[in-house]
N, C-alpha and C positions, 0 to 999 in steps of 0.2 A: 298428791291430789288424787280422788277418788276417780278410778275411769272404770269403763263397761266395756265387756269384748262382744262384738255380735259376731260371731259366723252363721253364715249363706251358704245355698247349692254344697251340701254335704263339707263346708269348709274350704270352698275352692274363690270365694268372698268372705274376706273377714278384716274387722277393720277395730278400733278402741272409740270408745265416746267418753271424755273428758267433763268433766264439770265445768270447767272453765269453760272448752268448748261447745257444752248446751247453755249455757251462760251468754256466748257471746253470740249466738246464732241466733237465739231468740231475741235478745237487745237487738241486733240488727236486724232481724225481720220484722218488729213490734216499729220499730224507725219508718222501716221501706213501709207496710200498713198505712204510716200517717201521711207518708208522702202520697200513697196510693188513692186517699182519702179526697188529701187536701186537693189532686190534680184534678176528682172528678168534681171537685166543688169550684173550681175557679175556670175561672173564661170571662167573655163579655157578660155573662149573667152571669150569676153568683146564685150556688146554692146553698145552704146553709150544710156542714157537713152531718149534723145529724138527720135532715131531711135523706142525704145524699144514702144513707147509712139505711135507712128506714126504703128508700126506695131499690137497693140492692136485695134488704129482706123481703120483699114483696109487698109490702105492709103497706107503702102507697103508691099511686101510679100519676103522679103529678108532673114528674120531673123525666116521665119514656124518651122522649127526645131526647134530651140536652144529655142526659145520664147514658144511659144504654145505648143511644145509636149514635151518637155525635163523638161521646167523650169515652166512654168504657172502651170500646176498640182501641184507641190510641193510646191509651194509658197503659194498656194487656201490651200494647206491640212496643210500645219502648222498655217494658219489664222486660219482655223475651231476648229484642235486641242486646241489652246492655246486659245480659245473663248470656249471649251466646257470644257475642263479644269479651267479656270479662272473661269466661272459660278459656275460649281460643286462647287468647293473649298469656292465660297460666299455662296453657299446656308447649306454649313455644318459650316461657322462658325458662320452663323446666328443661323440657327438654336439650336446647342448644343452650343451656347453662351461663343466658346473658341476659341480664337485667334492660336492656335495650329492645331484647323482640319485643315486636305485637305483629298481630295480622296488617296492619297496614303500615308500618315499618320492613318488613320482609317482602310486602311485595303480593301479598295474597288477596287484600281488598283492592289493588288496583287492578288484580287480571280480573279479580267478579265487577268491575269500574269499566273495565275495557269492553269485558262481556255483553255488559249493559247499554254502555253505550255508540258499540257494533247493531246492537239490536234495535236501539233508538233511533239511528241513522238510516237506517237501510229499511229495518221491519215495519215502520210506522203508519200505519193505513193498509199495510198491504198480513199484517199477524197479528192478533191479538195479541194486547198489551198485557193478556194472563199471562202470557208465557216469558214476558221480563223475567221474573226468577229464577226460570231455565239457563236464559242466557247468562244470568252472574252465577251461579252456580258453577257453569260448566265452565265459564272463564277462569272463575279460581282453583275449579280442581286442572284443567291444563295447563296452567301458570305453577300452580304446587307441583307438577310430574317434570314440569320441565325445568323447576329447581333442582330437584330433586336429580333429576338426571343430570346435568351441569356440573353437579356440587361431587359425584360417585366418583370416586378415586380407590377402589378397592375398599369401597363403604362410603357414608358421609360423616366428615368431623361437624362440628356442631358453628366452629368458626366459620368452615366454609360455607356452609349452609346460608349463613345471616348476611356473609359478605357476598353474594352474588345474589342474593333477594333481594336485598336491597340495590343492586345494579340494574335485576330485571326492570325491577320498580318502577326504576326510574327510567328505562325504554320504553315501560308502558304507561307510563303519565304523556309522556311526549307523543305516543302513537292517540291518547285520547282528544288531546291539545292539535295535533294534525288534523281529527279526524272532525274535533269540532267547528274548525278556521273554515274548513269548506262546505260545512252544511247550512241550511238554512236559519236566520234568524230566528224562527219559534222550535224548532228544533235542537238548537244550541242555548234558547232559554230553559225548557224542559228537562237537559241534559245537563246542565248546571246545577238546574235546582235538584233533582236526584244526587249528581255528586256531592253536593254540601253536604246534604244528610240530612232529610227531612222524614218526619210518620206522621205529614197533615192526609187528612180524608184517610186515616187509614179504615179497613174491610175488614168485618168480623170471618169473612171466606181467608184473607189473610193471618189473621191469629191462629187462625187452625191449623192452615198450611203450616206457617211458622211452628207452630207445637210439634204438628208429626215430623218435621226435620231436624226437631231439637233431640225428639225421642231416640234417633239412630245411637248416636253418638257417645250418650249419658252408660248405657248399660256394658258397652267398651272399656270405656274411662273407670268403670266404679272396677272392674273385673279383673283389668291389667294395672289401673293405676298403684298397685305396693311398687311394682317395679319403677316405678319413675323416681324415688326417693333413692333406691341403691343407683341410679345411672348418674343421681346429681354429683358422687364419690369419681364419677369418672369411668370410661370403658371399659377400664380392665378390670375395676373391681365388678361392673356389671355383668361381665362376661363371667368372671372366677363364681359368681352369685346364681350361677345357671339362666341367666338372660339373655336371650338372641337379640342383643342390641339393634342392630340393622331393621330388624321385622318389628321390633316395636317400634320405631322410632319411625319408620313409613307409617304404619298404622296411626299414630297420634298424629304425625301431619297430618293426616286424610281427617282425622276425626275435625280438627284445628281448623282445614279449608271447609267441610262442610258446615259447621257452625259459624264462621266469619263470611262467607261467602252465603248464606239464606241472612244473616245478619244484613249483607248489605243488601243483596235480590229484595229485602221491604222496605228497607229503611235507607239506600244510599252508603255515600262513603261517611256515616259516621267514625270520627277516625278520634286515638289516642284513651278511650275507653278501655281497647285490650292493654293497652301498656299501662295505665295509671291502676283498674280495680286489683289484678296480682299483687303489684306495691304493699298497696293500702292494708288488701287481707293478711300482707305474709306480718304487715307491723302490728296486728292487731291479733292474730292465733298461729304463730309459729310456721314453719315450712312443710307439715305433711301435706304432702301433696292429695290425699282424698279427704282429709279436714278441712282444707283451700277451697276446695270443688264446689261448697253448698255459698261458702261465704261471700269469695269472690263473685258467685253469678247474684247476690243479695248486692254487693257494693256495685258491681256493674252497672245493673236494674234502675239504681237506683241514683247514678248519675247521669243515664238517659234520660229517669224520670224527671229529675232537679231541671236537664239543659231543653226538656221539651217544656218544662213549664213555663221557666223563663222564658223560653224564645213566643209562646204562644201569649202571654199574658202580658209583660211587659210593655210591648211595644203596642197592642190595640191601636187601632185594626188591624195592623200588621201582623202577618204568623210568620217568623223568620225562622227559618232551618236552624232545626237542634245542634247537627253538626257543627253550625259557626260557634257555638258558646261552648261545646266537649273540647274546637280545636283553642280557642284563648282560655282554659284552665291547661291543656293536655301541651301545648307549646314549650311553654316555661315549667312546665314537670320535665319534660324533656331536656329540656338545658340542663336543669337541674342534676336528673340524673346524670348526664356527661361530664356536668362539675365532679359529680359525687363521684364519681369511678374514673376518673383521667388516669389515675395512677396504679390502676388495677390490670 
């Protein structure tokens, strides 16, 4: 099959573009498009989607509201989520080379969980509620260090990593479940519906945030990412391969917690997105880890897109948190998976 080599920065970026792989990137982003379409068309009113289409081009200004200030932010902020989600969740199951990670498997959405809602409890009337994505942020990156540190035995194995993340994890569920028991009733309703995982009322000041925290991460990922394909052979071939396994492999954490961690600082514990988009992409364009990178965050996107829809439209009046409908498809993917590798 016919492929293209691009080299970057004097060849210090260089990657192949596949037919097959422009083939299937554009079938799925031509997909994600109509989802993108259909979301700003539906809610309690109904717009027609070529109206909706015609008033994105400028062409008419009938539908300002319901389009651009109601629905266009919310629609932007579950593509971002479920693209910085999908990412996170490929670069931990590259990395610790187990089909089971994702950021909220390991333990990294529930310190940016904890984060938040330390910040809920305590900050509420007395800080600004702009700086919620401070506190999940920093929750996850000191929940990622002090895996990390935990997991260091003269380096980190990949096993060990995932086995005491998910132990963190699960201290810090129970410290958020402590922390909820004794605060007050509107405060523990608040702090719930955040943990489910919702992007209702979401802020066009939040998509932007969200974009400049995606921007970190991406130009990392595209630069070091060849190396992540020789480390899936295992250590010693990566080491023999001239790769400082240790320094990458911190690095992609960090990269992993700040994408899964501004993921959840807007949108909650959206959870099982990082685990299911990796999946889906690796069955649909093979294992290069920098061919994955554009697809995975298209399948991501675009299953936040699917579980904000239904949660928002189905139920009228009701807007039910995206997270309940990501966690009953992402559950039984989960078992699934377990079935599928018992014996591996």
């Amino acid at each position: 099959m016919r492929t293209w080599t691009i080299r970057l920065l004097r060849g210090k970026l260089s990657f192949q573009l596949s037919v097959k792989w422009l083939l299937t990137t554009t079938s799925l982003f031509v997909v994600l498009l109509l989802l993108f379409i259909l979301s700003l068309a539906s809610g309690s009113t109904w717009v027609p989607p070529s109206q909706v289409a015609l008033q994105l081009l400028g062409k008419i200004d009938d539908y300002t509201f319901i389009v651009e200030t109601l629905r266009l932010p919310r629609v932007l902020l579950a593509i971002l989520v479920g693209a910085s989600l999908g990412i996170a969740g490929l670069i931990l199951q590259t990395m610790v080379r187990n089909p089971l990670a994702s950021p909220d498997i390991i333990g990294i959405t529930s310190g940016a969980s904890l984060g938040a809602v330390t910040f809920i409890t305590s900050a509420t009337g007395v800080i600004s509620m702009s700086f919620l994505p401070v506190a999940a942020i920093v929750g996850g990156l000191l929940t990622a260090l002090l895996i990390y540190i935990i997991s260091w035995n003269k380096g980190v194995t990949p096993i060990r990593l995932i086995l005491i993340g998910i132990g963190i994890s699960a201290i810090l569920k129970a410290g958020i479940t402590f922390m909820l028991v004794f605060s007050n009733s509107f405060i523990t309703t608040k702090a719930y519906t955040w943990l489910t995982g919702s992007i209702y009322a979401a802020k066009w000041s939040e998509v932007t945030a969200m974009s400049l925290w995606m921007l970190i991460p991406l130009p990392i990922l595209l630069i070091l990412g060849r190396g992540m394909n020789v480390t899936e052979l295992g250590d010693e071939a990566a080491v023999n391969a001239g790769i400082r396994v240790q320094l990458q492999r911190f690095v992609f954490l960090m990269c992993s917690v700040v994408l899964a961690g501004t993921a959840a600082a807007y949108a909650g514990g959206i959870e099982f997105v990082g685990l299911m988009a990796p999946h889906i992409a690796r069955r649909i364009a093979g294992r290069s880890f920098l061919g994955l990178i554009p697809i995975t965050a298209i399948i991501g996107a675009g299953l936040v897109l699917i579980a904000d829809l239904i949660a928002r439209t189905m139920f009228l009046p009701l807007d039910i948190p995206a997270g309940v409908f990501t966690a009953a498809i992402g559950a039984p993917f989960f078992i699934y998976l377990l079935f599928h590798n018992r014996n591996r």
